[in-house]
N, C-alpha and C positions, 0 to 999 in steps of 0.2 A: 816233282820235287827231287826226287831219286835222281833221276838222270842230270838235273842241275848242277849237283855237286862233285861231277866229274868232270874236270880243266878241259879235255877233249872237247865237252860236249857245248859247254860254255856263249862258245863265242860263235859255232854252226844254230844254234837253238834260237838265238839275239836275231840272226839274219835268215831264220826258215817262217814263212808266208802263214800269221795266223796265230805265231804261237803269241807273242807280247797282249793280242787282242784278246785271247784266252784269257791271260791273267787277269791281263784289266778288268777281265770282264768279272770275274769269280772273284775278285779282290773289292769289285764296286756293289758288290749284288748284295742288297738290304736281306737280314736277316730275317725270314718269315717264323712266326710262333709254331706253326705247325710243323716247319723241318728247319730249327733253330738251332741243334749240335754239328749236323751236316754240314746246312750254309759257312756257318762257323768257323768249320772247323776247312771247307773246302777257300773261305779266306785265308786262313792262316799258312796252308801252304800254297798256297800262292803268292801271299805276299815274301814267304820265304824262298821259292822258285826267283823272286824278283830280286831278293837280295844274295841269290849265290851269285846268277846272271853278271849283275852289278860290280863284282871283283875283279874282272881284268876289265884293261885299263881302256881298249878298244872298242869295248860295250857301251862304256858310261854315256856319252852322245845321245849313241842309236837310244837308249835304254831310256834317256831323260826326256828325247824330245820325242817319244811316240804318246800320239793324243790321250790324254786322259790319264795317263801313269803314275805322274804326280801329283795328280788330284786322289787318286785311290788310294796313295799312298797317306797324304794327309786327311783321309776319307778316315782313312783305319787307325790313325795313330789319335784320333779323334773321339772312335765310337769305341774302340776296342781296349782290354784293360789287362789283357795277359799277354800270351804270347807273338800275337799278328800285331802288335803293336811295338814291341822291342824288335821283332823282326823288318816290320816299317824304317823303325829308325835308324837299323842299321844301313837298310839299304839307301835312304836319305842321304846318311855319314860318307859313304860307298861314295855315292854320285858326285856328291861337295866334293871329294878328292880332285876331281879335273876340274883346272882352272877356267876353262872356256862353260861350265855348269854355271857356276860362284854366283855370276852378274842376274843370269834369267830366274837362278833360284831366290835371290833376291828379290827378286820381282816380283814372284810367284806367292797370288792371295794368299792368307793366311799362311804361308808355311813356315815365319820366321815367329810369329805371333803362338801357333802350336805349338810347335818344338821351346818356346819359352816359357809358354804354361805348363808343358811336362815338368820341365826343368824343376820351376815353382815348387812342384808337387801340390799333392790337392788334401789339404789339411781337415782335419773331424773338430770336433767341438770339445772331444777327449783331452784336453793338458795338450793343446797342439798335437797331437801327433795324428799320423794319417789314419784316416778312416776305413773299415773295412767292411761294406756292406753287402745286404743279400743281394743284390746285381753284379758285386764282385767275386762271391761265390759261386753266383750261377756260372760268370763268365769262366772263373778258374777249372773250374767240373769239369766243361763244355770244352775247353782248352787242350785241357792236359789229362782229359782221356782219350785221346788220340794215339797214334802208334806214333808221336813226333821222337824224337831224341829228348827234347825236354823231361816228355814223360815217362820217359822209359830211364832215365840216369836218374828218377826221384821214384822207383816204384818201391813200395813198402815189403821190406824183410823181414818175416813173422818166424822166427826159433822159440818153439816151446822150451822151456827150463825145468825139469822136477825132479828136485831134492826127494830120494828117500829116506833122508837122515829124520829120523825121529816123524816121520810119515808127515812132513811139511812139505807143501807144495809151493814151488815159485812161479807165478806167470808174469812175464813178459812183459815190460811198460812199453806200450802201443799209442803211438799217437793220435788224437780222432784225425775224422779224414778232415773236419773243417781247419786243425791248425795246419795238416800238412800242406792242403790247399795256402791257408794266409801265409805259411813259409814260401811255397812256392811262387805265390804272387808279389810277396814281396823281392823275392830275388831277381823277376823278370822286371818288375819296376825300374829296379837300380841299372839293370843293363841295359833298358830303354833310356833311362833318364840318361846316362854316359852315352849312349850311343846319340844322342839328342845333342847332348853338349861339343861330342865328336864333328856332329853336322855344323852348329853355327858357330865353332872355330875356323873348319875348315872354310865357309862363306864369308867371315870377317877378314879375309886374305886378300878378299879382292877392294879395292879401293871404295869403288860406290857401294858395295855390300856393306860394308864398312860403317860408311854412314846411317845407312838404312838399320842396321842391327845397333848402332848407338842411341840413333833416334826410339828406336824398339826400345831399348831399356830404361829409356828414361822415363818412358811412358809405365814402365811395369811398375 
């Protein structure tokens, strides 16, 4: 994931023998119960290796048409509820940018059907608004205790406070770790869902995609 996010390395990483099959392969691999933070978590950067990759413009091709890539990809923006999921989308958004993608992505099972049920969002029985359960906590946990970026620009700053004034003591309003998690899950949400909406604007550019993503909505 490291070495992805340097321009240099980019576009030699796209076209070195194994690496794309890697990803796939760690991006498609079902979470086992017994090593379910690992798998997890070894999806997420991967699917974020996939969407740095994805940024120059020479990649997008190679990147789209290697077997199985876009299947992981909507594999993950499927099962997954935090991070490797906004990161999926992004790289989705990424790909739709080259016009010679548009047409195949179109094509492409379920991906226009996905990326509209993100959109959607997936609503609680709460006064409408989005639900947040314990499968989304486990995911959030499992997510964003990793050494990602995500988790490191949300990690919690504990400053004790105490007043000696008239020997009162003040401590510190600390948020539990379950709201910081539903904070966090909600803001990777919204950057999934944008980066979703990113994707099937970019596909509705091309004429027969076009169709396909009208026909798609009428249906929603």
């Amino acid at each position: 994931k490291v070495l992805t996010k340097m321009k240099k390395n980019q576009l030699t990483l796209v076209r070195t023998a194994g690496f794309l099959d890697a990803l796939v392969f760690a991006a498609s691999t079902k979470s086992s119960k017994q090593d379910l933070e690992s798998s997890r978590d070894a999806r997420t950067r991967a699917v974020a290796a996939i969407c740095n990759v994805s940024d120059p413009k020479d990649n997008r091709e190679i990147v789209f048409c290697h077997p199985g890539l876009i299947t992981a990809l909507i594999q993950t923006v499927k099962e997954d509820k935090a991070e490797a999921r906004m990161e999926a989308c992004g790289a989705i958004a990424l790909l739709a940018k080259t016009p010679s993608n548009r047409e195949p992505m179109a094509q492409t099972t379920n991906l226009l059907d996905v990326l509209a049920t993100l959109m959607k969002g997936r609503k609680g029985a709460n006064n409408g608004h989005a639900s947040y359960s314990v499968d989304d906590e486990e995911s959030a946990n499992q997510s964003f205790s990793s050494d990602s970026e995500s988790s490191s620009s949300a990690s919690i700053e504990m400053e004790s406070s105490v007043s000696h004034d008239d020997d009162e003591l003040t401590l510190p309003t600390v948020a539990s770790m379950r709201e910081l998690n539903k904070s966090k899950l909600s803001e990777t949400n919204k950057r999934a869902k944008m980066n979703a909406c990113a994707a099937l604007l970019h596909i509705s550019k091309q004429c027969g995609a076009t169709v396909r993503t009208t026909n798609m909505s009428r249906k929603t």
